[in-house]
N, C-alpha and C positions, 0 to 999 in steps of 0.2 A: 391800472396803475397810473399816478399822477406821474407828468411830465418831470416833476421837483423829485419824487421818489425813484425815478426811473434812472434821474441823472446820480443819485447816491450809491444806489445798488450798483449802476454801471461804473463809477469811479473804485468803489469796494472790488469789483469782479477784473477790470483791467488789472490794477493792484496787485492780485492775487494769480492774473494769466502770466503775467508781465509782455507774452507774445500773444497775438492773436489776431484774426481778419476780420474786417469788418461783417462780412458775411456773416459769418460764425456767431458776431455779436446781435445780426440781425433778427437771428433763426431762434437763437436763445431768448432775446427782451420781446420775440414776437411782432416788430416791428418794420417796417421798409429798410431797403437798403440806405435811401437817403435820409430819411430819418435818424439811424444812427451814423452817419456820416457831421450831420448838424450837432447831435448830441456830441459827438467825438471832439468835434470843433468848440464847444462851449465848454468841455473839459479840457481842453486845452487851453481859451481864454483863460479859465478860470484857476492854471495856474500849473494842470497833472502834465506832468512832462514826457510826453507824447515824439514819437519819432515812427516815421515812416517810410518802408522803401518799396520798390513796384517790383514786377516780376514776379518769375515762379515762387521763389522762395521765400516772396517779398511781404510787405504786413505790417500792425502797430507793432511798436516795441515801447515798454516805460523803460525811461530812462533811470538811472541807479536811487535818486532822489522818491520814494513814492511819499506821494498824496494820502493824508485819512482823512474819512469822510468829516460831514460834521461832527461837532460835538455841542449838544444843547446843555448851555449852563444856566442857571438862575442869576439877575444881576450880581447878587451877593457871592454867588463863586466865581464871577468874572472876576468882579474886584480885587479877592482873596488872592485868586491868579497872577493877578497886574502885582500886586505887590510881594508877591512869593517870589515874583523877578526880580523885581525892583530892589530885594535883599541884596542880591550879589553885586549890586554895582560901585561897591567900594571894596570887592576883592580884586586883589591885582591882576589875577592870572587869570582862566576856566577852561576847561576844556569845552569847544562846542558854543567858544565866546559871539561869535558872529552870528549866529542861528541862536543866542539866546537873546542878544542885543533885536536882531529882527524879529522876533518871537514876541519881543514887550509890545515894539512900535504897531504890528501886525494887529494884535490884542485890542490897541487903545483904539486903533482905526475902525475898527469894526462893531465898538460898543455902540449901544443907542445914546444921544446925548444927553440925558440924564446921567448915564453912569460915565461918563467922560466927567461933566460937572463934578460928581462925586469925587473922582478921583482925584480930579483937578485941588480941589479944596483939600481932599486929604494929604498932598503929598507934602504940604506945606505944613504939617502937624505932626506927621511919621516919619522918620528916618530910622534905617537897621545900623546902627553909625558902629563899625570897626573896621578903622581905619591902621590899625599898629601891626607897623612893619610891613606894608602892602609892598611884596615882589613880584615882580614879573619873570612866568615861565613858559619859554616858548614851545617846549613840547606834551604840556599835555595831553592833548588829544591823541598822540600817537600812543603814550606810555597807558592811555585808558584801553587802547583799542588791544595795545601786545598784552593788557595783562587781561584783557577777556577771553583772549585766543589763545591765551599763555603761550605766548610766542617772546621770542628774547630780540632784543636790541643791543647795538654796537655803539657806546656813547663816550663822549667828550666829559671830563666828570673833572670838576676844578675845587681838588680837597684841599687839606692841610700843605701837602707836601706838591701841589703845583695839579697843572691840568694835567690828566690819565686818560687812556683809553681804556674802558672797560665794556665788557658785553654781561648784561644783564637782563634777567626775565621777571619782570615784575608781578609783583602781589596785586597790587592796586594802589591807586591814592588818597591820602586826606588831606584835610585843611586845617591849620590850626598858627594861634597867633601872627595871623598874614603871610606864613610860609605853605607850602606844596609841600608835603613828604612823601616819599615813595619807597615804601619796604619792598627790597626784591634781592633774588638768590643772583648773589654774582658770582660767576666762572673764573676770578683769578683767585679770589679768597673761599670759595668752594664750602658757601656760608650768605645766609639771609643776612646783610646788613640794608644800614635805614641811608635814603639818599635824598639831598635835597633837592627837589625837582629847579631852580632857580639856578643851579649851580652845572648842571648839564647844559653843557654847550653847544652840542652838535647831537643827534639821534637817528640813529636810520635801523632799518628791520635787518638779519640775520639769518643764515641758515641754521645759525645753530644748535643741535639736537636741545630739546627742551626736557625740564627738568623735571620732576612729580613730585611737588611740592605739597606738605602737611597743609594746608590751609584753604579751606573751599574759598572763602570772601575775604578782603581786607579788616572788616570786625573779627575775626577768627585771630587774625594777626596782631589789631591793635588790644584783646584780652588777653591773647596770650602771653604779650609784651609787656603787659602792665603787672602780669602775674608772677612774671620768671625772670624778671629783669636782674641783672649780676649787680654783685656788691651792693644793692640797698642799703643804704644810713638809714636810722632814726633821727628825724627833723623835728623838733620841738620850738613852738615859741607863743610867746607870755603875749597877749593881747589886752591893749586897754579896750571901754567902751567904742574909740575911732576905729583902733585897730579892728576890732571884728565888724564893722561895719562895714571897714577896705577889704577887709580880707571876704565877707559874704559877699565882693561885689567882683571878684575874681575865679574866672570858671576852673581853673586849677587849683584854690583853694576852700572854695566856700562848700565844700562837702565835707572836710574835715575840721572843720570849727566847732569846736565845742566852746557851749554860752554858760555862762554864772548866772546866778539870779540877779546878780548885780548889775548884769551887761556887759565884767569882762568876757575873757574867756581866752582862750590857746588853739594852739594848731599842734597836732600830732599828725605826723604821716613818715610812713617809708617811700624813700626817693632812691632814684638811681644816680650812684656815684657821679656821673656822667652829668645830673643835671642840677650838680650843687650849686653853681654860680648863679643859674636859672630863678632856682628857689629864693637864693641868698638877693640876687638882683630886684626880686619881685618883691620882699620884705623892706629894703631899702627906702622903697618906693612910701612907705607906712612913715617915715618919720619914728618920732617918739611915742606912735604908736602900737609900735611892737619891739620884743627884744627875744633873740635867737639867746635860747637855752642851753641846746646842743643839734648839731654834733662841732667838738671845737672847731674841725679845723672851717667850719663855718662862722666861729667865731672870730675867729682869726682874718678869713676873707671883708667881712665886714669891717674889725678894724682898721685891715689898710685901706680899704676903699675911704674912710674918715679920715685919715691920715693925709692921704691925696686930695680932699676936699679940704682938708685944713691948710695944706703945703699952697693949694690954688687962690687959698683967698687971703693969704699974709703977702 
């Protein structure tokens, strides 16, 4: 076994002991005591976070952080890599931000310089640019970690009616128009409601007995939500050629565009009561190229907001 394969198998096997003495590692790789003493030492260099104590009892330990070995990519999926990062960095939030932010820099230091050139040159051609309504939420990573373990949290939650304490066990989270959402069963209203991760204030873990919850993953939650949502309207509206052009360029609308041979076309969809302004806000955005059909009172919403536009500029 090469020296280079010796040190991969053995960064895999500590990994996997998490304790263990050198001896032991000696007798196993077949090798001197000193020998794997040096190899220990160049996994350590190299980065596996190694700790050791003397004595009877004494011996390696990996530290909570483990090391995986290499991983052999072709340039073209380094690349791929570099920039599947490089998507999030105009999100506000992430969970796991600082280990992803190291993760890019780690990536680019280690390419051959060819594929650095490459990337170099591409970054100035590619951007993943959504930048709308980027919030900052300081507990994600805790709320990824209670909703893996389904374990519930005691948080600071700053609704409509002022900041609350509430203890909640969440689902999991998404991302969506620059916000964090977190569907999770909360203990005072004794019911899955949707929380904005941006809006939790304080967060810490809980003893409190945990719930068994209908939903294996977050996708289970956000189909099941888009299917049973209460009070649904019927939203309709009249597209010129601009209009569907805005509207195919919008990720909550361009599934429900139907095209004319002409190039107009319409928007039919059922929405939830709940996110009329949303919809009616989004259409706004079109100019005269679109016009809300029904439901009135969406009509209605539209003409004041013109009305206010008109009051503003006399």
């Amino acid at each position: 076994m090469s020296k280079t394969q010796r040190l991969i198998e053995l960064m895999m096997t500590v990994n996997a002991k998490r304790k263990f003495k050198a001896r032991e590692l000696a007798e196993e790789f077949g090798v001197s005591y000193r020998t794997i003493l040096r190899d220990l030492d160049e996994l350590s260099a190299l980065g596996v976070p190694l700790y050791s104590e003397v004595g009877a009892d004494g011996g390696y330990f990996v530290l909570n952080e483990r090391m995986l070995p290499p991983v052999v990519l072709k340039e073209s999926e380094a690349v791929a890599l570099y920039f599947a990062f490089q998507s999030l960095q105009f999100i506000g939030s992430l969970p796991f931000e600082t280990e992803t932010s190291y993760v890019l820099k780690k990536l680019y230091q280690y390419l051959p310089q060819e594929a650095k050139k490459r990337i170099d040159s591409m970054k100035d051609r590619v951007v993943f640019w959504h930048p709308s309504r980027v919030q900052s939420a300081n507990y994600l990573e805790l709320i990824v970690h209670a909703a893996v373990d389904q374990s519930a949290l005691k948080i600071e939650y700053d609704s409509q009616s002022g900041v609350g304490e509430r203890v909640i066990q969440p689902i999991g989270l998404y991302s969506h128009n620059g916000f964090w959402y977190c569907p999770a069963y909360c203990f005072l209203r004794q019911e899955v409601r949707l929380f904005r991760a941006d809006r939790i204030k304080k967060a810490a873990g809980t003893d409190e007995e945990k719930q068994s919850l209908p939903y294996s993953s977050i996708m289970d939650w956000l189909l099941y939500s888009e299917a049973c949502s209460t009070g649904p309207i019927h939203f309709l509206v009249e597209l010129t050629k601009e209009g569907v052009r805005r509207a195919m360029s919008e990720v909550d609308l361009d599934r429900h565009v139907e095209r004319r041979e002409d190039g107009t076309g319409f928007l039919q969809l059922e929405i939830p009561r709940s996110e009329l302004t949303y919809f009616v806000d989004l259409i706004w955005n079109f100019g005269s190229g679109a016009k809300i059909i029904e439901p009135q009172e969406a009509i209605i919403y539209m003409k004041d907001k013109i009305k206010k536009m008109d009051v503003l500029y006399h």
